[in-house]
N, C-alpha and C positions, 0 to 999 in steps of 0.2 A: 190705362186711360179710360177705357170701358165703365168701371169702377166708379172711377174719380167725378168723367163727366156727366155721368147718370145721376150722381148726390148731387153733384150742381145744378143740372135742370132740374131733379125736383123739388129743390130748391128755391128756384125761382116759378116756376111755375105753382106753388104754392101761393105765394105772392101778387104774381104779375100772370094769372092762367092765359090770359089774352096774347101775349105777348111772343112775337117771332123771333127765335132763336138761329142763331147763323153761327157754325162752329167754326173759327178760321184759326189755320196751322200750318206750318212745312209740313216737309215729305215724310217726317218720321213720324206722321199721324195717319200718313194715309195706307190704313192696314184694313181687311175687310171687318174684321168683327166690330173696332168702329163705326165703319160706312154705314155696315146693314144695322147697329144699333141702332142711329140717326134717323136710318131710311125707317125705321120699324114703329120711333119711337115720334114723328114730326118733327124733327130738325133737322134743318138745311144743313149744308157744310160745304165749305171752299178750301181744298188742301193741295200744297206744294207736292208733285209727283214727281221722283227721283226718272232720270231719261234711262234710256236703254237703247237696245239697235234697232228694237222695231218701232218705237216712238219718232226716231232721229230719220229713220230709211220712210216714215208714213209723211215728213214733210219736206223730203227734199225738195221737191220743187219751190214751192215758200222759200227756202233756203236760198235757191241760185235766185228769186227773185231779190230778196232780198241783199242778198252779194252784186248784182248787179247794180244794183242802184246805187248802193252805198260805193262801189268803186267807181260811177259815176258822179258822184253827187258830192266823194269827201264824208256823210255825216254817215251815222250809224241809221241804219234801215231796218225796221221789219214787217214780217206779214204774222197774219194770226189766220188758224184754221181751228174747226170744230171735229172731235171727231167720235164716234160711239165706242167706246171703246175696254176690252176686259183684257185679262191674263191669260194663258193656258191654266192655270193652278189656282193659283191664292184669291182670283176675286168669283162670289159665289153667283155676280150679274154682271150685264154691260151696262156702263157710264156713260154720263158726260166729259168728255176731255176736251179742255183749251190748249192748242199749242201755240208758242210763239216763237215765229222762226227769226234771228235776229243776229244780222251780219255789224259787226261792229267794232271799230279798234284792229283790222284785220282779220278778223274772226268771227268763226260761229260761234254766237250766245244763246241755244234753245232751250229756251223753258215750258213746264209742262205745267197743268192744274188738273186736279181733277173735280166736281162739284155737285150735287146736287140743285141748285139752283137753273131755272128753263127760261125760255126764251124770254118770260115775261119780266127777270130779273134785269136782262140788259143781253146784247151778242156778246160774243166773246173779246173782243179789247174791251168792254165796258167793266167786264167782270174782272179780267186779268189788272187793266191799270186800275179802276177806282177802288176795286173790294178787297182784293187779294195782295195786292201792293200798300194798299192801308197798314196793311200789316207791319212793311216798315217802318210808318211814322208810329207806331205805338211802341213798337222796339225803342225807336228813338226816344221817348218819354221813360220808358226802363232805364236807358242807359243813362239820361240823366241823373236821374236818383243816382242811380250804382257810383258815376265816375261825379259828378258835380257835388252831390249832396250825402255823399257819404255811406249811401246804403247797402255797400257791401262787408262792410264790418259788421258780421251776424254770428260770431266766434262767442258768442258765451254758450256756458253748459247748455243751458235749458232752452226750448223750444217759445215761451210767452217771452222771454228777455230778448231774443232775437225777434221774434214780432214787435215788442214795442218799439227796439229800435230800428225795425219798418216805419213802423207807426210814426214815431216822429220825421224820417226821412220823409214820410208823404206828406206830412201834412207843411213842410219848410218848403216842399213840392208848392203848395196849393196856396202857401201865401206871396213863390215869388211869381204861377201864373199868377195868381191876381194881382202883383206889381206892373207883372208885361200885359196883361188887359187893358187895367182903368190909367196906369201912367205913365207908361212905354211908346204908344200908339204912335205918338206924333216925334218919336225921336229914333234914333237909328238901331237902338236895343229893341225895336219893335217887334222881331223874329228871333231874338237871342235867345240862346242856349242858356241854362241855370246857370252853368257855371262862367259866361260871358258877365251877365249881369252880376255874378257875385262878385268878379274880378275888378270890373269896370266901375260898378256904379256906388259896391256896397263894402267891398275892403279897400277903403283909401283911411287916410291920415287927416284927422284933423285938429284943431285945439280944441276941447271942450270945456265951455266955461258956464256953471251954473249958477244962475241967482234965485233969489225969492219968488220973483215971477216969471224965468223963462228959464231955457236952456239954450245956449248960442252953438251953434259949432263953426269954426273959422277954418274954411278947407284956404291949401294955399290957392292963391292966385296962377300958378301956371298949372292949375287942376285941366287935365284935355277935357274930363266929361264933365265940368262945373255947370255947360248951359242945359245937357242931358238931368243934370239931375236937379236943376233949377223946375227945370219944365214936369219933372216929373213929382217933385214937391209941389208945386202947384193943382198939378191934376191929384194926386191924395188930397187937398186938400178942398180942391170944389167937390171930390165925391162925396168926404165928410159932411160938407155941409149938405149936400141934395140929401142925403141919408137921416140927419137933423130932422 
C-alpha cells in the first residue's frame, strides 16, 4: 500500500501541488509504515482501527453511559472519547484515536479510528460521523456499478478489456447521476439507487412507433411511474433547451 499510495500522490501533486490530501481507509490500512509514510510525507489520513482489550477496557465508562441511556430511552446511544494513543510493538509513535462507545440493538458496538487530522479538523463525532463514515456512501456508489450496472464482469484475459469494461460501467454511472440531478429532483426517484431507476423508470414496455418527423413511444396506461417519467421528460427537456 506504501507503494501504490506514494505513485498516487505524486501523482497528483504533480498536478494539483496545492492541494490537501486525506487518506481514508478501514483497519487493514491502518499499519505503521503507512501512517509514518503519510506523517513524513504531508498527508493526513483517517483509518478504521481494529478494537482489542485495551481499546475496549480505555472506554468502559462511555460504554455503561451509553448502555444506560439507551436502556432508558429504547434508541441506540453513544459517547465518543479522544485518546493519545500507540501499541507496545508495531506503532513507532503515539496517535490520535477516536473511540465511539455505542450501546445499541442490546449491545455493545465500539468502534475505533485512528488519524492524523487535529483539533482544527473538527472534535471527535465530527471526524468519526462526517469524514470517516463518508467512507460508506462512497462504497455505496462502488456498489452500484458492481450490483446495478454491471461492473463486476471484469473476466476477460487482459487487464485494458477489463478496464474498458470499467470504463463504460462508469460512465452509464455518470449519465444516470445526471438523470437523478437535472430530472429526478422533483419526483420520488430523487435519492434512488442506479439500479431503482433502471427498474423503475428505464426497463418498461412500450410501443414504439416511428415516423418521418418524430418518434412516439405509447407506454400503457396503467404504467405506476408514467407521471415520474412524464416529469422527468420534461425536465430533460427545459435543460436542453437552457443549454441551447
Amino acid at each position: 500500500s506504501v507503494e501504490e499510495v506514494s505513485r498516487i500522490v505524486a501523482q497528483i501533486r504533480a498536478r494539483w501541488p496545492q492541494t490537501r490530501i486525506i487518506l481514508r481507509a478501514d483497519s487493514g490500512f491502518a499499519r505503521d509504515a503507512l501512517m509514518s509514510w503519510c506523517e513524513a510525507n504531508g498527508v493526513d489520513f483517517i483509518f478504521g482501527l481494529a478494537r482489542n482489550v485495551r481499546l475496549a477496557r480505555a472506554i468502559g465508562a462511555e460504554l455503561a453511559e451509553a448502555r444506560a441511556e439507551s436502556q432508558t430511552t429504547g434508541q441506540a446511544a453513544r459517547r465518543f472519547k479522544e485518546l493519545i494513543w500507540t501499541t507496545h510493538k508495531s506503532w513507532s509513535r503515539k496517535r490520535r484515536v477516536i473511540a465511539k462507545a455505542e450501546w445499541t440493538k442490546g449491545e455493545a458496538n465500539p468502534r475505533f479510528i485512528v488519524t492524523s487530522l487535529t483539533d482544527a479538523d473538527g472534535d471527535g463525532r465530527h471526524l468519526y460521523e462526517a469524514v470517516y463514515c463518508a467512507r460508506g456512501e462512497m462504497e455505496n456508489r462502488i456498489k452500484e456499478c458492481q450490483m446495478d450496472l454491471f461492473a463486476d464482469r471484469t473476466s476477460t484475459a487482459t487487464m485494458k478489456a477489463n478496464q474498458l469494461r470499467l470504463w463504460f460501467a462508469s460512465m452509464a454511472y455518470v449519465l444516470l447521476e445526471g438523470l437523478r440531478r437535472i430530472a429526478l429532483q422533483a419526483t420520488e426517484l430523487a435519492d434512488a439507487a442506479c439500479g431503482t431507476i433502471r427498474r423503475k423508470l428505464l426497463k418498461i414496455g412500450a410501443l414504439v412507433t416511428i415516423s418521418v418527423r418524430r418518434i412516439k413511444f405509447a407506454m400503457a396506461s396503467g404504467c405506476p411511474y408514467k407521471a415520474t417519467f412524464a416529469t422527468a421528460h420534461r425536465a430533460l427537456v427545459a435543460a436542453a433547451a437552457d443549454t441551447c
